[in-house]
C-alpha positions as CSV (number, residue, x, y, z in Angstrom):
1,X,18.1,-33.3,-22.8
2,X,16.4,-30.6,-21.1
3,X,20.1,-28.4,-21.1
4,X,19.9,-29.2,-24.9
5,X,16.5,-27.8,-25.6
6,X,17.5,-24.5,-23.3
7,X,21.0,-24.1,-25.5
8,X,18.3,-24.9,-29.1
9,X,16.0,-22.3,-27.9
10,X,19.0,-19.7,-27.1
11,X,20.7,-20.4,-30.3
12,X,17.5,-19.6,-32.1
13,X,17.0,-16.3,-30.2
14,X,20.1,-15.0,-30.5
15,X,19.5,-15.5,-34.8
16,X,16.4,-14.1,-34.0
17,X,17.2,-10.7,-32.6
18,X,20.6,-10.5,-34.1
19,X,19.6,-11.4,-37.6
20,X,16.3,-9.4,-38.2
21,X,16.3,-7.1,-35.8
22,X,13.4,-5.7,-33.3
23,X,10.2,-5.8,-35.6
24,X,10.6,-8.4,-38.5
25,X,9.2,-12.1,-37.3
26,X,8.8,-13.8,-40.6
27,X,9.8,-17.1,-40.4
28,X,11.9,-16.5,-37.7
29,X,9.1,-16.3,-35.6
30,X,7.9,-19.7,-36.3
31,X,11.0,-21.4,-35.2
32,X,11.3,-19.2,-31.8
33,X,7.5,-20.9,-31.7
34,X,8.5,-24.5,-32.1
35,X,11.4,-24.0,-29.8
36,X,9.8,-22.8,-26.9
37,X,6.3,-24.7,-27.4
38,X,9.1,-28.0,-27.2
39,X,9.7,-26.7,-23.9
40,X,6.6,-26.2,-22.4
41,X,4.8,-29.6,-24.5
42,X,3.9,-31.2,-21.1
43,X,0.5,-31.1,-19.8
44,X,0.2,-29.4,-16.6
45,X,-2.0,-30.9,-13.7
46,X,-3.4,-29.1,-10.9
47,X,-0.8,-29.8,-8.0
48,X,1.8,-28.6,-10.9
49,X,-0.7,-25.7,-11.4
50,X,-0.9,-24.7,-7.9
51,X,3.1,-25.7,-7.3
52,X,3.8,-23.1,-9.7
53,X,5.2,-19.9,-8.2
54,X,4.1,-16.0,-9.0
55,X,6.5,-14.2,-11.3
56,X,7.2,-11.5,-8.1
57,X,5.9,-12.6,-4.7
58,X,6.9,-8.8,-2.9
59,X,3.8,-8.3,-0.4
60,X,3.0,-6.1,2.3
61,X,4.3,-8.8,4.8
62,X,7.8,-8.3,3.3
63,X,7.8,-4.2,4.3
64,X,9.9,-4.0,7.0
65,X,8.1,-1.4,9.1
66,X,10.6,-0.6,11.8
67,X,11.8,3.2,11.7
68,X,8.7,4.0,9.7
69,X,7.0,7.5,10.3
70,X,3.6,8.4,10.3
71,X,2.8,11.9,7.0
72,X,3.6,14.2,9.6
73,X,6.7,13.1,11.5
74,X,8.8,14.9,9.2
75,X,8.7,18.7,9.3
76,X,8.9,18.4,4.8
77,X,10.9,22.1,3.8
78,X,13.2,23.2,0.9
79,X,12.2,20.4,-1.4
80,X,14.5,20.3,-5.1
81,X,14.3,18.1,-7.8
82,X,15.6,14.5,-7.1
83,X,16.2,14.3,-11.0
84,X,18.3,17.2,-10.8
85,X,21.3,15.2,-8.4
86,X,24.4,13.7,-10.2
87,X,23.9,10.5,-11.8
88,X,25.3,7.4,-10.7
89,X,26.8,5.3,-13.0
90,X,25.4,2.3,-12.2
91,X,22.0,4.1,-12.4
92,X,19.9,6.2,-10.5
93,X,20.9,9.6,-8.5
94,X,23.5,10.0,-6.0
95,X,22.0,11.3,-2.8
96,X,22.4,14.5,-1.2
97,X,21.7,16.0,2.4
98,X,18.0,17.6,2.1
99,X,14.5,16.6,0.7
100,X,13.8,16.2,-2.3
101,X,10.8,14.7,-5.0
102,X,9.9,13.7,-8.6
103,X,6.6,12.7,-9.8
104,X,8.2,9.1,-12.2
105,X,6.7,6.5,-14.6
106,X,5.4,3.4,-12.6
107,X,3.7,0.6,-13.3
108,X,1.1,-1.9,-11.9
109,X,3.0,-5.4,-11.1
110,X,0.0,-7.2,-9.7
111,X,-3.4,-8.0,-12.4
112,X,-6.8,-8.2,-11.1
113,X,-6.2,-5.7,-8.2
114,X,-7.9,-2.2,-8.0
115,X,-6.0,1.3,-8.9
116,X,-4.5,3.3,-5.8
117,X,-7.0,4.7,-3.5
118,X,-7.0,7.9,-1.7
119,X,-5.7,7.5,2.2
120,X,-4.0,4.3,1.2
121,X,-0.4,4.1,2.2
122,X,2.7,3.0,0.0
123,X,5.5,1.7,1.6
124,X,9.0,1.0,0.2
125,X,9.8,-3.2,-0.7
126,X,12.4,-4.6,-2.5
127,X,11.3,-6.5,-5.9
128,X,11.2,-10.2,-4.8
129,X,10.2,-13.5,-6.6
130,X,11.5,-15.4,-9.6
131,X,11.3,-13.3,-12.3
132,X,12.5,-10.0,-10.1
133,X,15.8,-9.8,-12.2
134,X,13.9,-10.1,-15.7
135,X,11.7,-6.7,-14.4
136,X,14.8,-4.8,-12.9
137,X,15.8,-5.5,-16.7
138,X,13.3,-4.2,-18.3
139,X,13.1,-1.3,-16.0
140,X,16.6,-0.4,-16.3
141,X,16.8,-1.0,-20.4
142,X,13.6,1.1,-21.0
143,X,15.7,4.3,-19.5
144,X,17.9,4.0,-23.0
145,X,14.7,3.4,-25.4
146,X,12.1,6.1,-25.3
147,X,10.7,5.2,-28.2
148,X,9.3,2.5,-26.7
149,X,5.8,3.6,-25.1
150,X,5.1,3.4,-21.5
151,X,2.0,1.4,-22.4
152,X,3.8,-1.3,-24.4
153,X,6.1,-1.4,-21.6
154,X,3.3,-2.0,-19.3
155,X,1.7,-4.8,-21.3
156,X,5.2,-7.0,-21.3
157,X,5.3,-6.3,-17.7
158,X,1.3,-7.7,-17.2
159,X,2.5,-10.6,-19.4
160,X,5.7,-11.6,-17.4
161,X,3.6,-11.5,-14.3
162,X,0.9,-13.6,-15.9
163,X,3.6,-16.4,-16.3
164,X,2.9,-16.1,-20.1
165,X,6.0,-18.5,-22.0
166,X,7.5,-16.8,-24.3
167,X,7.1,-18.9,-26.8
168,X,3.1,-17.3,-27.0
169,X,4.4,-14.4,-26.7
170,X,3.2,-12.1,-30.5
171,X,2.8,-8.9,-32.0
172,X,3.8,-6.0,-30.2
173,X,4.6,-7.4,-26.9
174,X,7.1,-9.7,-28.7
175,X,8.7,-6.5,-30.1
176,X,9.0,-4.9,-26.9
177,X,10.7,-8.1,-25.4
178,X,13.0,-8.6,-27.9
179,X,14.1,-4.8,-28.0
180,X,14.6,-4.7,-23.8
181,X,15.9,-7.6,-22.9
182,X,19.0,-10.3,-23.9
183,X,18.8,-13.5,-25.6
184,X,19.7,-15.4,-22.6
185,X,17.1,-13.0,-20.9
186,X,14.5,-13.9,-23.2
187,X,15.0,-17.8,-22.7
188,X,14.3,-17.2,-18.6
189,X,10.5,-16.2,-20.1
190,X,9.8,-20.3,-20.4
191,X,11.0,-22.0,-17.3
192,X,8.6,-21.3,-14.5
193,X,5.8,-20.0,-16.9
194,X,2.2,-21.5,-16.8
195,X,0.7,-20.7,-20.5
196,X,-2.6,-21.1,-21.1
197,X,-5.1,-22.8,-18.9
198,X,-7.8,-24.6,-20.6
199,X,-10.8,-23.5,-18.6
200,X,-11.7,-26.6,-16.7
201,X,-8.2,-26.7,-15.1
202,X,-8.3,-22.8,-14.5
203,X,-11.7,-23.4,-12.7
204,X,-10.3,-26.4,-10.5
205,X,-7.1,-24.1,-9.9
206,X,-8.8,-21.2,-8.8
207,X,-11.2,-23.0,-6.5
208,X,-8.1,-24.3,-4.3
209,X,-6.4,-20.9,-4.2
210,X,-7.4,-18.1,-1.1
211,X,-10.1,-16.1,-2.2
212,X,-8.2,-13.2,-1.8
213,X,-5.6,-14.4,-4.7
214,X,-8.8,-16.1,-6.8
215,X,-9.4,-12.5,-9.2
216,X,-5.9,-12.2,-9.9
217,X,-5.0,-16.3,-10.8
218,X,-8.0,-15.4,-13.3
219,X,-7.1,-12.0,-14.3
220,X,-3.4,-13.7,-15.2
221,X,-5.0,-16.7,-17.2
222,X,-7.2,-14.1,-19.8
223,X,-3.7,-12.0,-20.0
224,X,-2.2,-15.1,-20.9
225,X,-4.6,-16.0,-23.4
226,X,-4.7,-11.9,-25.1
227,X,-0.8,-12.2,-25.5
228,X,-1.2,-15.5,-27.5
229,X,-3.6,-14.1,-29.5
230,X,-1.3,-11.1,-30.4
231,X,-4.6,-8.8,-31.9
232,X,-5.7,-7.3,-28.6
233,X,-5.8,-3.7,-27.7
234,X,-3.9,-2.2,-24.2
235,X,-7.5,-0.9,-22.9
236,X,-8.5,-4.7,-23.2
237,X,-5.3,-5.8,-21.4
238,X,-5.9,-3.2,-19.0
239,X,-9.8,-4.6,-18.2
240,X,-8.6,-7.5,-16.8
241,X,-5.7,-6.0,-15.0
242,X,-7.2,-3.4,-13.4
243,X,-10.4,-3.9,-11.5
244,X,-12.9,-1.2,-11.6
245,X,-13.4,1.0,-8.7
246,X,-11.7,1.1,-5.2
247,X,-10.8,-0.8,-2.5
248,X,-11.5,0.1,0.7
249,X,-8.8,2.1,2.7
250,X,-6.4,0.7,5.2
251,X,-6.7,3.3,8.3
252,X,-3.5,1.8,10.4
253,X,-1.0,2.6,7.4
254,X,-2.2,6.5,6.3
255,X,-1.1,7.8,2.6
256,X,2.4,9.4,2.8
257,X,3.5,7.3,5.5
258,X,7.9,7.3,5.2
259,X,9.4,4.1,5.1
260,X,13.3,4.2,6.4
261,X,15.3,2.8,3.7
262,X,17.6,-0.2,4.2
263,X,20.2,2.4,2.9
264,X,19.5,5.3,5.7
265,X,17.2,7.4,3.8
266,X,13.4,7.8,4.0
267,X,11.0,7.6,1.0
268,X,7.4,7.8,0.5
269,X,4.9,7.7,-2.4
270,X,1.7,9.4,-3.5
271,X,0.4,7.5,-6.3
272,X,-1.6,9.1,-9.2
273,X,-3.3,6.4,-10.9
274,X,-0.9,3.2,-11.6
275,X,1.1,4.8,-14.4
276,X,2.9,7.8,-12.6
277,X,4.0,8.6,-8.6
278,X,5.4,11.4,-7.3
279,X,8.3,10.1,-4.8
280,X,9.6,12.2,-2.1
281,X,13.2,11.4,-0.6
282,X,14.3,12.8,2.8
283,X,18.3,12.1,3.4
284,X,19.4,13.2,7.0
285,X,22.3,15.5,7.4
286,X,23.7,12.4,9.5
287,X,23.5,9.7,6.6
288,X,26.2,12.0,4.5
289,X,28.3,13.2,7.4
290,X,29.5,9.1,7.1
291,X,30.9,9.6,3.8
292,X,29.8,7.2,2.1
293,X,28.2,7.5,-1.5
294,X,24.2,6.7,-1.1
295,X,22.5,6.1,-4.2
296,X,18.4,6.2,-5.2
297,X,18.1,3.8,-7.6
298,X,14.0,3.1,-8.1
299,X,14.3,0.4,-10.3
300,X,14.5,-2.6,-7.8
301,X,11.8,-0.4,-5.6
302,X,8.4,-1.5,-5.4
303,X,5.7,1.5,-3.8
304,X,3.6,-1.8,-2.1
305,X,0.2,-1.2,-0.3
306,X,-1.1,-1.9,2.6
307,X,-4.3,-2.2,1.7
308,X,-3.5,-6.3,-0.4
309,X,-6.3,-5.6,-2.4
310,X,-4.3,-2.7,-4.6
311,X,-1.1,-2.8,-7.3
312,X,2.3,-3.0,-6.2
313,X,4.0,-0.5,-8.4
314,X,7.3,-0.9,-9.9
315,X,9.8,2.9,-9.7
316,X,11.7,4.1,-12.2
317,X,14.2,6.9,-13.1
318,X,12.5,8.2,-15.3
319,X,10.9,11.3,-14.4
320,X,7.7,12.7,-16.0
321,X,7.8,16.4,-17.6
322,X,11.3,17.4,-15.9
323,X,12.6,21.2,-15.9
324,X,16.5,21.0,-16.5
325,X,16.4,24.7,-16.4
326,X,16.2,25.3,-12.2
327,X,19.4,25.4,-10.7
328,X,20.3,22.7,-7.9
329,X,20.2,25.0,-4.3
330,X,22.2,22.1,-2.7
331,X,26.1,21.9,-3.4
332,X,26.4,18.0,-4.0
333,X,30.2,17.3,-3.0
């Protein structure tokens, strides 16, 4: 039965984005409704509640730390463009002996956290958790539609890691799903996915969780309900995301710190609010001498704080306000 509803509910959304495109719900929308609310009818208790696991579980605890180097370990000189390297098919930039750095679009994959804080290092972690292949997606797609807005992009990202179902999703969030990612894609927005709390069980939830998680499970519940509503603005979204002011700074791990890459490289990231970092990338002569093709792709790359109490951004490709104009000084061979 259960492998029956998943096929109904893929059936209907592949006549839904195929039939009427990106924008037009009409009655369409309705039956994508029915199909997914058919999935998720069952009322949730509290161990199910608290059984249920976060969209992307990447913490500090899963940086691996060995090789690291404090800001000033590496003598920084001759920095180029990274956007300016070949491309790699696959996506991304193939890497090149030298330093170099681009200031990206990111985004904020943790609600109810506070915005990067000055002295605060970012380290480099893998995208990790359940829904990790649904964000790679979006991240990847969104390279091939800039029409789309980084902020809409943003909000579908807040909603996936609010465990919203799809089948609340409305409005323009909907649009944004539907334009980004697959049919089958689309169906993996149900399974796993909390909905709506009513408040008594949110309050009961919350009050078993580590304090230190509490402002996020509730940050993630209002999200959830502002997507079914399908009327509310990004700067509301973004109140309950984003808590106002700082967090305190975590001395042991200093801004700029390099992380060595599982790939040979070193990165490191100064953050400028949520939505943008500038990412520098140091490849040692040594790496290339091997032969092999290294490639930066950002969108499986998560900038991750040590200070818990921040956003894990999400990378991307996509760089902010690039000069195609400057000439590459490295020969790339």
């Amino acid at each position: 039965m259960k492998n029956l509803k998943l096929t109904t509910l893929t059936f209907i959304l592949f006549l839904f984005c195929n039939a009427i495109g990106h924008a037009q719900f009409s009655g369409w929308k309705q039956k994508v409704l029915e199909a997914g609310a058919a999935l998720g009818s069952q009322k949730l208790g509290l161990t199910e509640v608290l059984k249920k696991p976060a969209a992307i579980t990447t913490s500090f605890e899963d940086v691996d730390r060995n090789g690291s180097k404090f800001p000033n370990d590496i003598t920084v000189k001759n920095v180029q463009p990274l956007y300016l390297l070949p491309k790699a098919s696959t996506g991304g930039f193939v890497l090149c002996e030298g330093f170099y750095e681009m200031t990206t679009k990111s985004y904020c994959l943790k609600a109810g956290t506070y915005a990067p804080s000055k002295g605060d290092g970012y380290m480099y972690v893998p995208i990790l958790g359940p829904q990790k292949d649904i964000v790679i997606a979006i991240l990847k797609s969104a390279e091939k539609h800039p029409e789309i807005q980084q902020n809409d992009i943003q909000v579908l990202l807040w909603t996936i890691i609010a465990r919203a179902r799809f089948a609340d999703y409305s409005g323009q969030v909907k649009a944004t799903a539907v334009t980004l990612l697959t049919p089958m894609q689309l169906t993996q927005l149900e399974g796993g996915m909390l909905g709506v709390l009513p408040k008594s069980l949110m309050e009961k939830a919350k009050s078993k969780l580590p304090a230190t998680v509490q402002d996020a499970f509730e940050a993630e519940n209002n999200i959830r309900k502002m997507v079914a509503s399908g009327n509310s603005s990004f700067a509301e979204m973004e109140k309950y995301a984003i808590i106002a002011g700082m967090a305190a700074a975590r001395t042991d791990v200093p801004s700029g710190t390099w992380t060595l890459h599982p790939d040979g490289y070193y990165v490191r990231y100064d953050p400028f609010g949520y939505s943008k970092t500038k990412v520098q990338i140091y490849v040692p002569k040594e790496l290339i001498a091997k032969g092999q093709t290294i490639i930066y792709d950002a969108t499986d790359d998560i900038a991750c704080p040590a200070n818990t109490g921040s956003q894990r951004l999400a990378q991307t490709n996509e760089p902010i306000n690039p000069k195609y104009d400057i000439v590459l000084k490295t020969s790339c061979q």
